[in-house]
C-alpha positions in Angstrom: -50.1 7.7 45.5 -47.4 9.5 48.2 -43.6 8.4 47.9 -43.4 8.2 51.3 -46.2 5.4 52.0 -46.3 2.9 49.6 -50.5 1.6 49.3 -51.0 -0.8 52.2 -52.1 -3.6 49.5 -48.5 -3.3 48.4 -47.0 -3.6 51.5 -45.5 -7.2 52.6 -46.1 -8.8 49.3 -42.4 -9.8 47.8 -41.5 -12.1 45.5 -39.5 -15.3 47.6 -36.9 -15.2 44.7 -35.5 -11.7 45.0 -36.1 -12.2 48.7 -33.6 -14.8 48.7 -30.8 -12.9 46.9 -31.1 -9.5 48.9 -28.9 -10.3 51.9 -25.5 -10.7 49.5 -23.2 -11.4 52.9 -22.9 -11.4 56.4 -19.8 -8.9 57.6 -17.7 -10.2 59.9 -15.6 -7.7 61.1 -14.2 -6.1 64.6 -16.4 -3.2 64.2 -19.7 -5.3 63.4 -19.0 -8.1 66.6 -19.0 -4.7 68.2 -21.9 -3.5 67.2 -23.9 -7.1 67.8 -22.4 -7.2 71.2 -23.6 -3.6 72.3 -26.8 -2.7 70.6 -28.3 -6.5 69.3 -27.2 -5.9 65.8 -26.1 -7.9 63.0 -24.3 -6.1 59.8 -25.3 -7.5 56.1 -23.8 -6.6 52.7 -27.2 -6.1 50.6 -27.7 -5.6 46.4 -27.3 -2.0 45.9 -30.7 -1.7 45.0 -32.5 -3.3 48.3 -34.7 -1.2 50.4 -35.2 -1.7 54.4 -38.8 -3.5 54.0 -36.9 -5.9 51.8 -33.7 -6.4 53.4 -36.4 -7.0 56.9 -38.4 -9.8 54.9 -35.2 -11.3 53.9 -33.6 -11.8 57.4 -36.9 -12.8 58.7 -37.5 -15.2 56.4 -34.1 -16.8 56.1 -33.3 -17.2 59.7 -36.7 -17.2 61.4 -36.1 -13.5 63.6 -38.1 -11.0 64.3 -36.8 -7.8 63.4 -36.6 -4.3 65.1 -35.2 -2.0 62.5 -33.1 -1.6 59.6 -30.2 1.1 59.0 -28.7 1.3 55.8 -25.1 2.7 54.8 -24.1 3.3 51.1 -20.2 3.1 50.8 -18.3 4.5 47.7 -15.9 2.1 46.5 -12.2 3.3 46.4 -9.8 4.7 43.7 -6.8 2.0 43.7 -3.5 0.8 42.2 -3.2 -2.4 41.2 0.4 -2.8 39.5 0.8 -0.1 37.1 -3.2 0.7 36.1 -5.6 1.9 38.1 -8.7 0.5 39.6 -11.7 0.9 41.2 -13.3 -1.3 44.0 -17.4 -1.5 44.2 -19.2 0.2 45.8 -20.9 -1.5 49.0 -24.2 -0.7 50.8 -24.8 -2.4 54.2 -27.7 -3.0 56.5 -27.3 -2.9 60.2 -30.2 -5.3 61.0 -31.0 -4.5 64.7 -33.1 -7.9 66.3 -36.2 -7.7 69.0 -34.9 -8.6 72.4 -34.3 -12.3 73.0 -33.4 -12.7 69.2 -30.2 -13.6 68.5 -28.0 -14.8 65.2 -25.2 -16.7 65.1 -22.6 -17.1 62.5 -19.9 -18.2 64.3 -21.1 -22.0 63.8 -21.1 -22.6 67.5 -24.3 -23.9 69.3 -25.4 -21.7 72.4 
């Protein structure tokens, strides 16, 4: 079996459950409105373990989408002072999850 292609039987097939707790967050932020105004994409905080086929089956199922692509960012969490100790925030992985034309997601609560 090749670690590039996973066996087509395999492919498509995940479990609702895990499905469900993939997509962690939505990021709102200046940069992501940016990003969904100019290229059609919405940003996600994902489970550090969540691959792009997952984190696609997730959006599509939750909201009903169709999905172009996924890009994934892995951010390392920063060294901090908190008083007089130390800390450490987590670490964060993100999915930019670009939509097919004529998609669109709203989180803003308003109805177009």
């Amino acid at each position: 079996m090749s670690r590039v292609n996973p066996t087509p039987a395999s492919r498509g097939r995940y479990d609702q459950g895990r499905l469900m707790q993939v997509l962690v967050a939505p990021i709102v932020s200046e940069k992501a409105t940016h990003v969904a105004d100019k290229s059609n994409a919405v940003t996600f905080k994902v489970l550090q373990d969540a691959t792009k086929p997952e984190i696609k089956a997730a959006v599509e199922l939750m909201f009903g989408v169709q999905v172009k692509g996924v890009s994934v960012l892995n951010t390392k969490g920063k060294q901090k002072k908190f008083g007089r100790s130390m800390g450490r925030r987590d670490n964060v992985r993100k999915a930019y999850v670009t939509l097919q034309p004529g998609q669109e997601l709203n989180f803003s609560g308003e109805t177009a």
